[in-house]
PASEBA-1860 file (N, C-alpha, C; in nm, 3 decimals):
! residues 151
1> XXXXXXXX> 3.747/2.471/0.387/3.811/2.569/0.472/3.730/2.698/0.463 ~ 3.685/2.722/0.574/3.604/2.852/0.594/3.686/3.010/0.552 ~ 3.680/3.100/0.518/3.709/3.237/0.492/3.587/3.281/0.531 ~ 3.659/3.475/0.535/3.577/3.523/0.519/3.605/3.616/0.414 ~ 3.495/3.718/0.374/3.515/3.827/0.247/3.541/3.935/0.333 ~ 3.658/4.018/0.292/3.706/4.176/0.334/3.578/4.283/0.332 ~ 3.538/4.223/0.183/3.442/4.345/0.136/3.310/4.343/0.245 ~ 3.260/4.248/0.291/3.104/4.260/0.411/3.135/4.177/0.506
9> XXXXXXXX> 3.203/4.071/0.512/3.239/3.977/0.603/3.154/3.861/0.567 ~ 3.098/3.829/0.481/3.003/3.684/0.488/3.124/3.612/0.463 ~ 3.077/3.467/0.512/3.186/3.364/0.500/3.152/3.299/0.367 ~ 3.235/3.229/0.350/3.249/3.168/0.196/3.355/3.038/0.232 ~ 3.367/2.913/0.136/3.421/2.843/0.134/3.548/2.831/0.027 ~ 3.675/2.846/0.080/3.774/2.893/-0.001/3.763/2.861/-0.137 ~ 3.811/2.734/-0.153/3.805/2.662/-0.269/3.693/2.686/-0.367 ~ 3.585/2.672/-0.369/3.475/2.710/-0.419/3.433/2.835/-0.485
17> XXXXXXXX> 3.483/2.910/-0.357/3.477/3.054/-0.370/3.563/3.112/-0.464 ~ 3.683/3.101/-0.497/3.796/3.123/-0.556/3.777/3.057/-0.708 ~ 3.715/2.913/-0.701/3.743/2.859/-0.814/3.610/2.974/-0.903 ~ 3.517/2.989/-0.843/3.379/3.059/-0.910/3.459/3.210/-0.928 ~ 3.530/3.252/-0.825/3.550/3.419/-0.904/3.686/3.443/-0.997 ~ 3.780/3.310/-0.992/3.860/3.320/-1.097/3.806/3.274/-1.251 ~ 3.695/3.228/-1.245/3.599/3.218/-1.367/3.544/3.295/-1.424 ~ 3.529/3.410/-1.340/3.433/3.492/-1.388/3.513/3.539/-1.549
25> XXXXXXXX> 3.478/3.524/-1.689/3.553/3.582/-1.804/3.574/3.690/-1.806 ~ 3.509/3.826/-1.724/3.528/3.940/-1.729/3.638/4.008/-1.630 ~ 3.711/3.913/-1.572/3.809/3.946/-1.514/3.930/3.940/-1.568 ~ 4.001/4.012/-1.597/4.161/3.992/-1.630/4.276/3.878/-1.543 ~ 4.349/3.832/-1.596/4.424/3.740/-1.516/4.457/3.806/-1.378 ~ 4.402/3.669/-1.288/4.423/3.722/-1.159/4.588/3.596/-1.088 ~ 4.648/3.697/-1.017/4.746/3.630/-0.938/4.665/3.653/-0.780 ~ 4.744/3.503/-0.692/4.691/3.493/-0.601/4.817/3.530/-0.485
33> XXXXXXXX> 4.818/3.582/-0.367/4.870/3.589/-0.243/4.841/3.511/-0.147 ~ 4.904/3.457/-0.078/4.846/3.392/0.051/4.948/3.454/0.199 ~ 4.914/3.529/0.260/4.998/3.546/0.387/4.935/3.503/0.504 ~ 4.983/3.536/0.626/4.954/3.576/0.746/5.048/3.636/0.853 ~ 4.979/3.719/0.912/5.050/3.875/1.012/4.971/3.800/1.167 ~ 5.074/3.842/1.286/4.993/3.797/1.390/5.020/3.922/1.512 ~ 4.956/3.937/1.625/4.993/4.065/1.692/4.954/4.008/1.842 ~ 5.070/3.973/1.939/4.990/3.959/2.049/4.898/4.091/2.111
41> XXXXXXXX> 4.788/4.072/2.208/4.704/4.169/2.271/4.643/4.102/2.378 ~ 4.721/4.162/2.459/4.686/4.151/2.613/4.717/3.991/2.627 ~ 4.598/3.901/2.656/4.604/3.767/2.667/4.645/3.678/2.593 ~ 4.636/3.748/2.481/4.588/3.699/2.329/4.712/3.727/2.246 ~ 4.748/3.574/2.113/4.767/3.635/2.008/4.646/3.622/1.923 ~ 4.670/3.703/1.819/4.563/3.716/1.753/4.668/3.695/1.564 ~ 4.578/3.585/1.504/4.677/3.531/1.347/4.538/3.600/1.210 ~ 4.616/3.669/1.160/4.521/3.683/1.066/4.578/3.621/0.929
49> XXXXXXXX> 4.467/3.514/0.845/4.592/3.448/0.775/4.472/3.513/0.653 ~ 4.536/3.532/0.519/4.492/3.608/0.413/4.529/3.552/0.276 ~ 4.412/3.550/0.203/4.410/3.535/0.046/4.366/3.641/-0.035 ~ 4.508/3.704/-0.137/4.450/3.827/-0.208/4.437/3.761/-0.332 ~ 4.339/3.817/-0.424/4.343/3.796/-0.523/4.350/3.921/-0.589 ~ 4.451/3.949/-0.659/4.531/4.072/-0.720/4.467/4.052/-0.853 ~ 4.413/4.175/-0.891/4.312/4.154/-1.052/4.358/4.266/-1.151 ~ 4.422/4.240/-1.177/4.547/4.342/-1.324/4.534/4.467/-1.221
57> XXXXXXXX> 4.499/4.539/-1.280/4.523/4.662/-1.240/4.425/4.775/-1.146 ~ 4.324/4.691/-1.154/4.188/4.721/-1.061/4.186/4.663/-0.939 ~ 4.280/4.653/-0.886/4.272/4.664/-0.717/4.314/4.485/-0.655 ~ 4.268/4.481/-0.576/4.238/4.314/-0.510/4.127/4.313/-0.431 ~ 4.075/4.167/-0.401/3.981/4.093/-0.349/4.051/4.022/-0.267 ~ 4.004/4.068/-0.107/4.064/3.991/0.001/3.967/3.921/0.062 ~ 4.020/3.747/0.137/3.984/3.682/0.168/4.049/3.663/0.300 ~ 3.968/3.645/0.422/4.080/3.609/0.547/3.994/3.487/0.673
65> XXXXXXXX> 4.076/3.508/0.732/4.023/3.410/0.835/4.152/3.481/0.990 ~ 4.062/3.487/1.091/4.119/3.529/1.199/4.092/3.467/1.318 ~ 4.175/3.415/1.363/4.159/3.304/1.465/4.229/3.377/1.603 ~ 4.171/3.361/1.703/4.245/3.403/1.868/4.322/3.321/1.990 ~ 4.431/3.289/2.017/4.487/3.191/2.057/4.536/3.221/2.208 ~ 4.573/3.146/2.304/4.625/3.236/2.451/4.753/3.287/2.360 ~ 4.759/3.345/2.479/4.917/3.492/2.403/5.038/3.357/2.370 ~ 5.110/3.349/2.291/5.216/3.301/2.225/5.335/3.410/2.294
73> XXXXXXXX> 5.413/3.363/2.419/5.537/3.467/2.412/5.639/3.456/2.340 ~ 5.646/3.316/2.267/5.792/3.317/2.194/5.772/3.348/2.084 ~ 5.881/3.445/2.053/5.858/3.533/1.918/5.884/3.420/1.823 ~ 5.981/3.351/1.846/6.003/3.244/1.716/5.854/3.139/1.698 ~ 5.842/3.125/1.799/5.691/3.022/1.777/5.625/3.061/1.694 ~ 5.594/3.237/1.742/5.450/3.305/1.684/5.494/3.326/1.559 ~ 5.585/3.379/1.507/5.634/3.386/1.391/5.614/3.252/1.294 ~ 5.684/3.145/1.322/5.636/3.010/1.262/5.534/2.990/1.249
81> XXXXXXXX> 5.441/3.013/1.343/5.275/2.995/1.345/5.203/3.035/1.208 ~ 5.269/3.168/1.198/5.205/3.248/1.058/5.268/3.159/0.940 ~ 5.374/3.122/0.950/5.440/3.024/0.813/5.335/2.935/0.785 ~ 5.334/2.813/0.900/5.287/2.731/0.936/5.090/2.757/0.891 ~ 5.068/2.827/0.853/4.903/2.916/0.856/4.919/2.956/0.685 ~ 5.001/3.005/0.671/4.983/3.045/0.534/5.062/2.920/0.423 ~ 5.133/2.812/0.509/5.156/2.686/0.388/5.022/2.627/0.386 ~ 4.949/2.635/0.513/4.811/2.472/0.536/4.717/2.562/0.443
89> XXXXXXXX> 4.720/2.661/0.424/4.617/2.730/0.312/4.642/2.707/0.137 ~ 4.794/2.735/0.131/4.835/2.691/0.003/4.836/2.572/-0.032 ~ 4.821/2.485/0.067/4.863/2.343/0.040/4.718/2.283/0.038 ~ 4.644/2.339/0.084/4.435/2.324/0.060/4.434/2.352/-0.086 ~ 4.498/2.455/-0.094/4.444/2.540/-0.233/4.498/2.474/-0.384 ~ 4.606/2.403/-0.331/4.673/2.333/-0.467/4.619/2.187/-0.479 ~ 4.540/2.132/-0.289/4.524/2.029/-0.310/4.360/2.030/-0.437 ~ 4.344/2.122/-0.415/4.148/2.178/-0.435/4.158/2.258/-0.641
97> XXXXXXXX> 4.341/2.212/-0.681/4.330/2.262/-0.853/4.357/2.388/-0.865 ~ 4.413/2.487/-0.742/4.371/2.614/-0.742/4.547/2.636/-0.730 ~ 4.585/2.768/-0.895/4.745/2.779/-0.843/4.772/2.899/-0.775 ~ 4.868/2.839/-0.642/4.897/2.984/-0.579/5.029/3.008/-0.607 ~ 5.038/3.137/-0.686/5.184/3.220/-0.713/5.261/3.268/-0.631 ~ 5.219/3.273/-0.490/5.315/3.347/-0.430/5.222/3.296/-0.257 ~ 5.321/3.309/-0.210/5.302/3.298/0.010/5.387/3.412/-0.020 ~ 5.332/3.531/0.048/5.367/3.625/0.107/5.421/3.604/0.276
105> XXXXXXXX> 5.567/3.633/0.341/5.611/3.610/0.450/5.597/3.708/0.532 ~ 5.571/3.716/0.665/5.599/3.840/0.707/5.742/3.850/0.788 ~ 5.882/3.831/0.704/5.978/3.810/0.772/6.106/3.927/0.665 ~ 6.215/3.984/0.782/6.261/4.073/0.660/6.432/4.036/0.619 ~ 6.441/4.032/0.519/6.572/3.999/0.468/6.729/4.052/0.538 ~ 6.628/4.192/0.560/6.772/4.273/0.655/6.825/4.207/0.796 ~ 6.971/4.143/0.818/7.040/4.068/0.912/6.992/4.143/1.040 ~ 6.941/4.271/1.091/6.905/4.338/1.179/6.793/4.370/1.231
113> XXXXXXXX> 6.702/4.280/1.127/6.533/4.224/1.188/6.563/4.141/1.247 ~ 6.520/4.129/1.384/6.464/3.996/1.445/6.434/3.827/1.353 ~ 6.332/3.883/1.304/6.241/3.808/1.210/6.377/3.712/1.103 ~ 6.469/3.813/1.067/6.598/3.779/0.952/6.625/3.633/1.000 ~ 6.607/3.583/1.124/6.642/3.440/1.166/6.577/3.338/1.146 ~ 6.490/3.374/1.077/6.362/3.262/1.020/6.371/3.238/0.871 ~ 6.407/3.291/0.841/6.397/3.343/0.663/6.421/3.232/0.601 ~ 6.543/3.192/0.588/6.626/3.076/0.509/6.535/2.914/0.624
121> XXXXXXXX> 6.483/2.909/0.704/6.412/2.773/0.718/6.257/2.840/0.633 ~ 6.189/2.904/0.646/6.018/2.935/0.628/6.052/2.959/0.441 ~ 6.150/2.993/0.396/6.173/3.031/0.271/6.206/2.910/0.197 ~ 6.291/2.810/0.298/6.291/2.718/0.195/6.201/2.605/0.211 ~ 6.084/2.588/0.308/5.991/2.513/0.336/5.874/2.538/0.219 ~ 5.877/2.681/0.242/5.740/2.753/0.084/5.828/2.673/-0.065 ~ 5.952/2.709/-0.048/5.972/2.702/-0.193/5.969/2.536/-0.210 ~ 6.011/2.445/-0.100/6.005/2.295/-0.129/5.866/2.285/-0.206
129> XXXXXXXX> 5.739/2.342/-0.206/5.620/2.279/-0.211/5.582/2.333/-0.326 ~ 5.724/2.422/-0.418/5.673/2.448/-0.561/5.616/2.609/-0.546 ~ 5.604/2.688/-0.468/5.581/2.777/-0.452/5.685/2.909/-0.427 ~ 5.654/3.015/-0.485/5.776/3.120/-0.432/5.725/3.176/-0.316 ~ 5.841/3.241/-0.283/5.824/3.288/-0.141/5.889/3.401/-0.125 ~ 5.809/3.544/-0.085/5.852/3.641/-0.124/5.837/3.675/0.059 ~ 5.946/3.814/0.070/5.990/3.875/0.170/6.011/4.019/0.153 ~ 6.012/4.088/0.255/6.036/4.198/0.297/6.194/4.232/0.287
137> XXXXXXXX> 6.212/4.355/0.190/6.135/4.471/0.157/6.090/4.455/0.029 ~ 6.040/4.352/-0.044/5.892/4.313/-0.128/5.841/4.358/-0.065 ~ 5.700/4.471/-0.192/5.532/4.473/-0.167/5.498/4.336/-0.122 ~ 5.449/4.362/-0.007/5.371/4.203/0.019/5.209/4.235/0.065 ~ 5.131/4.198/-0.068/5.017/4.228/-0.031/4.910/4.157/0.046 ~ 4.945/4.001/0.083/4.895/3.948/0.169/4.936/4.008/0.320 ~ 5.075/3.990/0.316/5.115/4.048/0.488/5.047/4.200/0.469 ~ 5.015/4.288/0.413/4.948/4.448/0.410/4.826/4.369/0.461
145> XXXXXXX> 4.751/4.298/0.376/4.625/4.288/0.431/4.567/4.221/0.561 ~ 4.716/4.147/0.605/4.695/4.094/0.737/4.722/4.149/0.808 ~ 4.833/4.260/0.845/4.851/4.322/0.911/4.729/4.458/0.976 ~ 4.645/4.489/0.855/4.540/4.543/0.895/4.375/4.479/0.950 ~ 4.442/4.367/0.916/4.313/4.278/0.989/4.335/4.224/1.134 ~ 4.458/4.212/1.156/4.478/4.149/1.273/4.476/4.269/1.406 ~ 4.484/4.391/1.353/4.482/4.493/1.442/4.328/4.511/1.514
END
C-alpha cells in the first residue's frame, strides 16, 4: 500500500516504512493513529486517509494517501467512505505484524451532529476487529491531520 510522507511528499510503502521507523532504538514508544477526513469540491470528493505516528512527546510523523473521486452527494455514503478507508488501512497494517492502537473517526458523539448517526454502526465495526475507536470531542490526531490535507 502506497503512502505518502507529510514531511516532503516522497512515497513510501506503508508496511515497510513503518516497520523500519518503529525500529529505529532511538525513538521512544510510538502509538499509531489511523484516520480519514473527506471534503467535497466542486466535482469532486476529495478522502484524505492518514497514519500518525505519535512519538512520546516530540511531536508526530504523518503518513497519508489522498485519493479524488466524482463528488459523493450523500453525506452518509461519504462519511462511511472514510470508515471504510481508515479500517482497509488498519486491517493491511495488522495483516503486515504492525499494532494499530487507535482509528481515529471523524464522527461526533453529540446527538446534534449530523455525523452522531453513524457512530454506534462505524464504532462498533472498528472495535469488532480488536481495535479502539475513538470520537469527537477526543483529540483526534489522525482526523487533525486529514482534515488539513484534504483541504
Amino acid at each position: 500500500m502506497e503512502f505518502k510522507r507529510l514531511v516532503d511528499g516522497d512515497r513510501v510503502e506503508l508496511s515497510s516504512y513503518i516497520k523500519e521507523y518503529m525500529a529505529d532504538e532511538h525513538r521512544p514508544k510510538i502509538k499509531l493513529y489511523v484516520g480519514c477526513d473527506s471534503q467535497n469540491k466542486g466535482d469532486n470528493t476529495i478522502y484524505a486517509t492518514t497514519v500518525v505516528l505519535h512519538i512520546g512527546n516530540t511531536g508526530c510523523h504523518v503518513l497519508y494517501k489522498r485519493e479524488t473521486f466524482p463528488r459523493i452527494f450523500d453525506f452518509w455514503s461519504r462519511l462511511w467512505g472514510e470508515v471504510e478507508r481508515s479500517v482497509e488501512v488498519a486491517v493491511y497494517l495488522k495483516d503486515n505484524g504492525i499494532v494499530v492502537d487507535n482509528i481515529d473517526l471523524d464522527l461526533n458523539e453529540d446527538p446534534k451532529k449530523r455525523s452522531n448517526k453513524l457512530v454506534q454502526a462505524a464504532t462498533g465495526y472498528v472495535e469488532s476487529l480488536g481495535i479502539k475507536a475513538r470520537i469527537k470531542p477526543e483529540l483526534l490526531p489522525a482526523i487533525s491531520a486529514a482534515d488539513n490535507i484534504v483541504k
